[in-house]
Jmol script that loads the backbone (N, CA, C; Angstrom):
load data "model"
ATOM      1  N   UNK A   1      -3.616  15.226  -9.118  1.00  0.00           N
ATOM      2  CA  UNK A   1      -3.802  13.997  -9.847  1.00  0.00           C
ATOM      3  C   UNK A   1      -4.266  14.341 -11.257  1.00  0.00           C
ATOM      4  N   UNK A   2      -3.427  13.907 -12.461  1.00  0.00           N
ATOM      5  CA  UNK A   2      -3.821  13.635 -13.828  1.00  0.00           C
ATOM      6  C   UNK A   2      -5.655  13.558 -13.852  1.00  0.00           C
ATOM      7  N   UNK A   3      -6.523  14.233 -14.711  1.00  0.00           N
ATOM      8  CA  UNK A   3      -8.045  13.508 -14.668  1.00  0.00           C
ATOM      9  C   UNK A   3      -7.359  12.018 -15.357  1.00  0.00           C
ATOM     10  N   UNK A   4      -8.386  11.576 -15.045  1.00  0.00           N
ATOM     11  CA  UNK A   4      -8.307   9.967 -15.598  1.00  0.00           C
ATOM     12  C   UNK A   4     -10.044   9.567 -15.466  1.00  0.00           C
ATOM     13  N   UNK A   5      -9.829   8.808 -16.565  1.00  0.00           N
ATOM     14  CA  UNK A   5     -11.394   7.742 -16.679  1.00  0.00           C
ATOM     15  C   UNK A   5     -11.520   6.937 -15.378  1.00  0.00           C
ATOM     16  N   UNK A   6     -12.549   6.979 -14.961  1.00  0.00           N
ATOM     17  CA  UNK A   6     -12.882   5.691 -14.160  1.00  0.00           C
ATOM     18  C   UNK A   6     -12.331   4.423 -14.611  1.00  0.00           C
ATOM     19  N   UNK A   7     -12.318   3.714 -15.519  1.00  0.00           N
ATOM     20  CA  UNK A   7     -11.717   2.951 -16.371  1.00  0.00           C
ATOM     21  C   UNK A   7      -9.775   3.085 -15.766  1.00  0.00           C
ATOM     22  N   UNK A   8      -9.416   4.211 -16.276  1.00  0.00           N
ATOM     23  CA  UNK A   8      -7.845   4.550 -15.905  1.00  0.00           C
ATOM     24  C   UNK A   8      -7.768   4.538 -14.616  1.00  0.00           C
ATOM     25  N   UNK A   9      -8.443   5.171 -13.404  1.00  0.00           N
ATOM     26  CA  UNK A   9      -8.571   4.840 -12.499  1.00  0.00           C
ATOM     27  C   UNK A   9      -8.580   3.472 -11.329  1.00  0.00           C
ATOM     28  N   UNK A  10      -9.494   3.016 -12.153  1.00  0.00           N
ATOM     29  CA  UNK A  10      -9.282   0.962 -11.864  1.00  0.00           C
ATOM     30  C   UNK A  10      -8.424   0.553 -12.029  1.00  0.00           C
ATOM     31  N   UNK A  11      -7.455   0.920 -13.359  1.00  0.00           N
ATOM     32  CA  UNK A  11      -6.226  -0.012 -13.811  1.00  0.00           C
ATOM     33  C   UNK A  11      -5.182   0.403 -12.778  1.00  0.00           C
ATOM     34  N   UNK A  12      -5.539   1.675 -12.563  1.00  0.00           N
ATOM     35  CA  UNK A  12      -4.496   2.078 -11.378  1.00  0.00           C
ATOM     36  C   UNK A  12      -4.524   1.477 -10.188  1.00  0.00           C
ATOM     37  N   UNK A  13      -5.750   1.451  -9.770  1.00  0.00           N
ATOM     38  CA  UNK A  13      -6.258   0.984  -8.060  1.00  0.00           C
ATOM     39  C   UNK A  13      -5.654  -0.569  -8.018  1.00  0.00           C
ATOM     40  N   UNK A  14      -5.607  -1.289  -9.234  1.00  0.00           N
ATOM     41  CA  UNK A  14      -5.296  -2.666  -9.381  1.00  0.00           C
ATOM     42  C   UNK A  14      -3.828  -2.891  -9.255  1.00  0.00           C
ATOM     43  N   UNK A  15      -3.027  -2.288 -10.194  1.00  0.00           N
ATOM     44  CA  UNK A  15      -1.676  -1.703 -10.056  1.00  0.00           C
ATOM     45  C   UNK A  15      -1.094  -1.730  -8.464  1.00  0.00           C
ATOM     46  N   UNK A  16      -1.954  -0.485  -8.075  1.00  0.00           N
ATOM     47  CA  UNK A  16      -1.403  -0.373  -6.365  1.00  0.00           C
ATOM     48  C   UNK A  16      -1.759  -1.575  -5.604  1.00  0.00           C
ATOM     49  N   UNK A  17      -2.881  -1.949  -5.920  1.00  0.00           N
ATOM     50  CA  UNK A  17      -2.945  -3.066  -4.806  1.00  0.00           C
ATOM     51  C   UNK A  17      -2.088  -4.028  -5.061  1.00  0.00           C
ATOM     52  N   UNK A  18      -1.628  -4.282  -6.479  1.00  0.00           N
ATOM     53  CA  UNK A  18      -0.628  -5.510  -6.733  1.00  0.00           C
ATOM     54  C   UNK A  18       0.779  -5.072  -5.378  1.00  0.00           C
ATOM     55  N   UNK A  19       1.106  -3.669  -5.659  1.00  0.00           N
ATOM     56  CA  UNK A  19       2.112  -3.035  -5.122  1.00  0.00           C
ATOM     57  C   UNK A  19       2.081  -3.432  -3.872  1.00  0.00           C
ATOM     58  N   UNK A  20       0.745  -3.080  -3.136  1.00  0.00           N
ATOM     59  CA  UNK A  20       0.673  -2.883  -1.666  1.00  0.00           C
ATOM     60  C   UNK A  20       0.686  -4.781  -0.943  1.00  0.00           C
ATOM     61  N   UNK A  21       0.438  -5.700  -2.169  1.00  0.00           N
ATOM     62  CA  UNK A  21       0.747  -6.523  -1.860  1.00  0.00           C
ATOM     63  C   UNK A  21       2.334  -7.109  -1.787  1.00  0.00           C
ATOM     64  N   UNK A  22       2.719  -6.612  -2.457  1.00  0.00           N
ATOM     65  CA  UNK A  22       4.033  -6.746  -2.302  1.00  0.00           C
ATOM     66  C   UNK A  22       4.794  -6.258  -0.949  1.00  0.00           C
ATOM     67  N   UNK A  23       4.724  -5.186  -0.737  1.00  0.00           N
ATOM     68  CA  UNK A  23       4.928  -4.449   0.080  1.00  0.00           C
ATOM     69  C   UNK A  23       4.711  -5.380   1.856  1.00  0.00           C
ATOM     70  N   UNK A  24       3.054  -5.701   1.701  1.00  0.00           N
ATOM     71  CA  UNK A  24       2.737  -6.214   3.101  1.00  0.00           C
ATOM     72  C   UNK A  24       3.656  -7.720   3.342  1.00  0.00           C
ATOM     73  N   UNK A  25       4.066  -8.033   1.911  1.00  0.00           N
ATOM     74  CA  UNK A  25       4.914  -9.552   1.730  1.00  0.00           C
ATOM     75  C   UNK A  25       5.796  -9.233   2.429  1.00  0.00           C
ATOM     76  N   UNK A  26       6.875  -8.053   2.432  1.00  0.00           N
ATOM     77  CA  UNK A  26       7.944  -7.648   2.830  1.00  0.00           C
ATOM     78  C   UNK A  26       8.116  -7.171   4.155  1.00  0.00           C
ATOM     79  N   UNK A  27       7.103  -6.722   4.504  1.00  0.00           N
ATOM     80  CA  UNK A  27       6.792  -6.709   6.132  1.00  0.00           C
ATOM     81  C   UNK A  27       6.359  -7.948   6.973  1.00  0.00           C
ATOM     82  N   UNK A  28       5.883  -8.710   5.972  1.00  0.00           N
ATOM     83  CA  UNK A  28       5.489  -9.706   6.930  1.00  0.00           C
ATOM     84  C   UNK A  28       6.791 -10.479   7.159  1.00  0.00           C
ATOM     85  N   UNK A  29       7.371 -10.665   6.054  1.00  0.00           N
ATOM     86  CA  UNK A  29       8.555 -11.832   6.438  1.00  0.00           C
ATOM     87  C   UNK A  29       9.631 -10.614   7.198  1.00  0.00           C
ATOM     88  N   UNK A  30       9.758  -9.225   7.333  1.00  0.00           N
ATOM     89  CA  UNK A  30      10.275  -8.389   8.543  1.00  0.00           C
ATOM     90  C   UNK A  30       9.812  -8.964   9.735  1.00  0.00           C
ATOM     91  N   UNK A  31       8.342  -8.905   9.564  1.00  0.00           N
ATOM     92  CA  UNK A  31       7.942  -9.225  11.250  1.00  0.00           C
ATOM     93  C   UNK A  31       8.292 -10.529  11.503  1.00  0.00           C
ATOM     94  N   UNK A  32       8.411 -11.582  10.751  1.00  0.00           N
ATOM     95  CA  UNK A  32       8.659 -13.069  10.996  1.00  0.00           C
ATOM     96  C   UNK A  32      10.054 -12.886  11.252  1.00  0.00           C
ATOM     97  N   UNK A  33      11.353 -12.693  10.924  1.00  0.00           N
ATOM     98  CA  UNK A  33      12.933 -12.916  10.918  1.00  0.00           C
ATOM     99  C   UNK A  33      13.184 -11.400  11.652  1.00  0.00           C
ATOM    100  N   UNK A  34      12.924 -10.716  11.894  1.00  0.00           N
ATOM    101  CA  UNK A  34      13.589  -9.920  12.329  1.00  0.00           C
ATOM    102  C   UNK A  34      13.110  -9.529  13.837  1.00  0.00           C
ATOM    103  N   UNK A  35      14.921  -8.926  14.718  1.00  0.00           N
ATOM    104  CA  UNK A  35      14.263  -8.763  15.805  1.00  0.00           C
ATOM    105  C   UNK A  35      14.720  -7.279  16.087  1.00  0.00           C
ATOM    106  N   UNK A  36      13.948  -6.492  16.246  1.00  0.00           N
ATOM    107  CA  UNK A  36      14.691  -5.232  16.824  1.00  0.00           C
ATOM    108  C   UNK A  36      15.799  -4.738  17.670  1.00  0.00           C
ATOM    109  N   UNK A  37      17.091  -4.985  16.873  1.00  0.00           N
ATOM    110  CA  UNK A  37      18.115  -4.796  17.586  1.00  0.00           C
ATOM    111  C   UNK A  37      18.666  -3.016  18.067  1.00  0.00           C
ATOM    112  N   UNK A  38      17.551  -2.688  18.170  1.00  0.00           N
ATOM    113  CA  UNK A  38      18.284  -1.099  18.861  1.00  0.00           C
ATOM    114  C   UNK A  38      17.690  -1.472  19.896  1.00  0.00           C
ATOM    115  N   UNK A  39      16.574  -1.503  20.439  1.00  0.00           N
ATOM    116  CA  UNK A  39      16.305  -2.170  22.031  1.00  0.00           C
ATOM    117  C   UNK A  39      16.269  -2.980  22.194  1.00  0.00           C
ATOM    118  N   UNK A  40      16.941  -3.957  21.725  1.00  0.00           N
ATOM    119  CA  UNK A  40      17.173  -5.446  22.391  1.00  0.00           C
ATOM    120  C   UNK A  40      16.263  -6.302  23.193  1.00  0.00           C
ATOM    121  N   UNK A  41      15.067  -5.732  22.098  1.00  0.00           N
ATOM    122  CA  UNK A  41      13.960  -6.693  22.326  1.00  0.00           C
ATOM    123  C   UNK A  41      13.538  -7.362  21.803  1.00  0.00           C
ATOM    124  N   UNK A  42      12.601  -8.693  22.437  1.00  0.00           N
ATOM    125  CA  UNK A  42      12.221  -9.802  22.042  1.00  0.00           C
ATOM    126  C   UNK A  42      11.320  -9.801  20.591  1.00  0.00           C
ATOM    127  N   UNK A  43      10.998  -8.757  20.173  1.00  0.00           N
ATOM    128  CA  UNK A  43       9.454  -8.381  19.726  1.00  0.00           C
ATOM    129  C   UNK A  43       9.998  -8.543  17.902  1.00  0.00           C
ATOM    130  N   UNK A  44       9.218  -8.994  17.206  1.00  0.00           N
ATOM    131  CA  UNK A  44       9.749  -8.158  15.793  1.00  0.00           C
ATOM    132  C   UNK A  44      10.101  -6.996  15.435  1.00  0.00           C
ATOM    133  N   UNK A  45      10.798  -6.618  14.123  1.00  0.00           N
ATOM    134  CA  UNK A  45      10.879  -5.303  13.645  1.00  0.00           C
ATOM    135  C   UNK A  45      10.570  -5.330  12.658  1.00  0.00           C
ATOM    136  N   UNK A  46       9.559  -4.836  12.589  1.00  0.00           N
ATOM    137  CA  UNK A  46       9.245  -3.835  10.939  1.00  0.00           C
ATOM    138  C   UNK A  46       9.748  -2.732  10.197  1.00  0.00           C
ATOM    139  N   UNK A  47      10.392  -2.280   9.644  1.00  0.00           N
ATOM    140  CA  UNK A  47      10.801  -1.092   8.969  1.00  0.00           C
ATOM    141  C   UNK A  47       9.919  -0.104   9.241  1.00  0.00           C
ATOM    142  N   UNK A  48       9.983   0.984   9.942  1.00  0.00           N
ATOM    143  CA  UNK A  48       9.126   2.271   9.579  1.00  0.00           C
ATOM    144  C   UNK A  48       8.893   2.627   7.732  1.00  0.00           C
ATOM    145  N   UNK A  49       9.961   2.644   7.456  1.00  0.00           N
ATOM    146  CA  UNK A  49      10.159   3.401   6.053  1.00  0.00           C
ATOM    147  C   UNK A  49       8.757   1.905   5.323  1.00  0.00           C
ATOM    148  N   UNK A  50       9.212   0.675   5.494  1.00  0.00           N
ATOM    149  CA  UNK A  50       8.397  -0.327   5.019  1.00  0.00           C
ATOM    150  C   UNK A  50       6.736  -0.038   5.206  1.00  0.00           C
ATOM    151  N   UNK A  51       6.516  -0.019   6.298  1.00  0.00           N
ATOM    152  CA  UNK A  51       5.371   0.264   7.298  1.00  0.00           C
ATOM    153  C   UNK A  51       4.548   1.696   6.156  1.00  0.00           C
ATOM    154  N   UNK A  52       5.414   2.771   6.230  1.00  0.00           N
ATOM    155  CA  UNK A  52       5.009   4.032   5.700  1.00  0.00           C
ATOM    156  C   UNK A  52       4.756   4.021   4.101  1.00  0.00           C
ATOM    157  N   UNK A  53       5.649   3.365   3.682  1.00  0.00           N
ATOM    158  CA  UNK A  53       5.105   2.551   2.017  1.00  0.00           C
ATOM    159  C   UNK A  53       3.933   2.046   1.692  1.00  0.00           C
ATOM    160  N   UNK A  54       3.527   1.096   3.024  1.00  0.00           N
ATOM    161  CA  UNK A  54       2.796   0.300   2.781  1.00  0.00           C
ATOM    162  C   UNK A  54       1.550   1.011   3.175  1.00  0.00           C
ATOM    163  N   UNK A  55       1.616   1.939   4.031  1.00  0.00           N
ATOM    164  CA  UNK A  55       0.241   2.844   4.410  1.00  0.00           C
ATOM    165  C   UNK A  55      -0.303   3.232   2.830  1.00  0.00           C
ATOM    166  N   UNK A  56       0.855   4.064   2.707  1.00  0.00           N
ATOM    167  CA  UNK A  56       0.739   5.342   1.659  1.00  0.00           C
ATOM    168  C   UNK A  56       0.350   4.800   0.212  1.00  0.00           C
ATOM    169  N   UNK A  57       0.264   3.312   0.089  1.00  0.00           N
ATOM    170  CA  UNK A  57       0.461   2.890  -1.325  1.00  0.00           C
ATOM    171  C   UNK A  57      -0.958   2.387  -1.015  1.00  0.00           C
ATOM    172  N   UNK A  58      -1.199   1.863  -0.023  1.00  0.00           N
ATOM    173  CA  UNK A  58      -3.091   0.891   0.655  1.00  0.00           C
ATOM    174  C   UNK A  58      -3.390   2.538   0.479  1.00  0.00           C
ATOM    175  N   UNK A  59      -3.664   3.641   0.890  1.00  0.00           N
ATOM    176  CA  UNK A  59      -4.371   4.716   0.719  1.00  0.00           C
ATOM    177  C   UNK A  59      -4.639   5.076  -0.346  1.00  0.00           C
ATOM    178  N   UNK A  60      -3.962   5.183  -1.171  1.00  0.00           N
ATOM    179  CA  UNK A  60      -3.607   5.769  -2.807  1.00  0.00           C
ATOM    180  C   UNK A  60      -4.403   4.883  -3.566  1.00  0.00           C
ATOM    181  N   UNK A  61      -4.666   3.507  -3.647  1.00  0.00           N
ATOM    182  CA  UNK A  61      -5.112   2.317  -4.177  1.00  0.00           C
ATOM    183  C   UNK A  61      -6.749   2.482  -3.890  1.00  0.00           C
ATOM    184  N   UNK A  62      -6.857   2.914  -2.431  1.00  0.00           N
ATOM    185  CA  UNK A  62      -7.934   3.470  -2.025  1.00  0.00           C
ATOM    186  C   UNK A  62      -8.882   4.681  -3.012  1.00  0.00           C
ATOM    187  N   UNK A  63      -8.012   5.656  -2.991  1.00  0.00           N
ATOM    188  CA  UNK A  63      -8.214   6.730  -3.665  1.00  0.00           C
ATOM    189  C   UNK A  63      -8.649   6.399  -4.964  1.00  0.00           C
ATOM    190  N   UNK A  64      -7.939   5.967  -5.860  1.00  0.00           N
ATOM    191  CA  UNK A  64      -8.021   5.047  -7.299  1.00  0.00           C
ATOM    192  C   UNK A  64      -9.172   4.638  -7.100  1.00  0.00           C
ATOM    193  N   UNK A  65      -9.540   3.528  -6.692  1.00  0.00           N
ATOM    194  CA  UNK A  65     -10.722   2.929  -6.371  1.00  0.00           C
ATOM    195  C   UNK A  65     -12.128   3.329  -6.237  1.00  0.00           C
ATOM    196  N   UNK A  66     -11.992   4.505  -4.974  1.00  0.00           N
ATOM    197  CA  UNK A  66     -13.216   5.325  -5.130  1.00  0.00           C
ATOM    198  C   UNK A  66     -13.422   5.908  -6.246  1.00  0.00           C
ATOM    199  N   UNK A  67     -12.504   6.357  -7.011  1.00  0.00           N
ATOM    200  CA  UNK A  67     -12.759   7.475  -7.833  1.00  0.00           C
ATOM    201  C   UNK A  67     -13.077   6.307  -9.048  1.00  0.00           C
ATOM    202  N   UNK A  68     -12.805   5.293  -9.129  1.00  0.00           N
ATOM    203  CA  UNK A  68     -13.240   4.577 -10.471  1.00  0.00           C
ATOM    204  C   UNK A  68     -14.338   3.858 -10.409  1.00  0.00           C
ATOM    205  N   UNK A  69     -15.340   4.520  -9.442  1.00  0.00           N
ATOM    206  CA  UNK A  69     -16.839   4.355  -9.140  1.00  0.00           C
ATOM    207  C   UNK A  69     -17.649   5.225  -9.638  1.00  0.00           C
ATOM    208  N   UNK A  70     -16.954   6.542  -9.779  1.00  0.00           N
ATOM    209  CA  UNK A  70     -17.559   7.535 -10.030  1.00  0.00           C
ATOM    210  C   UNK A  70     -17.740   7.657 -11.512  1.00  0.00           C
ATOM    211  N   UNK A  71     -18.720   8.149 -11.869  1.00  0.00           N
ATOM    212  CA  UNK A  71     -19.120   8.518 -13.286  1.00  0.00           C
ATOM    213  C   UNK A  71     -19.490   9.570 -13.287  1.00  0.00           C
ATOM    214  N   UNK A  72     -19.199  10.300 -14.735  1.00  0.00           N
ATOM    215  CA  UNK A  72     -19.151  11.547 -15.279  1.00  0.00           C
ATOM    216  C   UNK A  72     -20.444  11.881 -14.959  1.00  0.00           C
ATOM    217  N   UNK A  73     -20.910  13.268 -14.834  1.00  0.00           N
ATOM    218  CA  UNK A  73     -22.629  13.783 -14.547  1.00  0.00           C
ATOM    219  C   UNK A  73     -22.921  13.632 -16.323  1.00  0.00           C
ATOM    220  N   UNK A  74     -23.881  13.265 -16.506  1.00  0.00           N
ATOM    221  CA  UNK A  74     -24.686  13.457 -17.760  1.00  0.00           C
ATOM    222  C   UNK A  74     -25.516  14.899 -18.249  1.00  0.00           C
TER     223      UNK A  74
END
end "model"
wireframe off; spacefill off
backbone 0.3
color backbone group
């Protein structure tokens, strides 16, 4: 990871979460309309690949976040 300001850090963490909101939008209306047609079951389907976006982008946002708590040692 680039150093970045705590400051740069936030703008980022904000960024991702905009993202990761997007993201959970797109799964949710997966889980609402869609049905898993490889086992021909009743259940919703979510995208793995969707699902794994949406981990990896909520973690990262995470990351951002903590780190734009932190301040330089004096």
């Amino acid at each position: 990871m680039i150093s970045m300001t705590p400051d740069e850090h936030a703008a980022r963490a904000a960024e991702l979460i905009g993202e990761a909101e997007r993201l959970y939008q797109v799964c949710l209306v997966d889980y609402q309309t869609n049905i898993n047609e490889d086992d021909h079951a009743d259940q919703p389907y979510v995208s793995g690949a969707d699902l794994a976006m949406l981990t990896a982008t909520t973690q990262l946002a995470q990351v951002h976040a903590t780190l734009a708590l932190r301040r330089p040692a004096e």
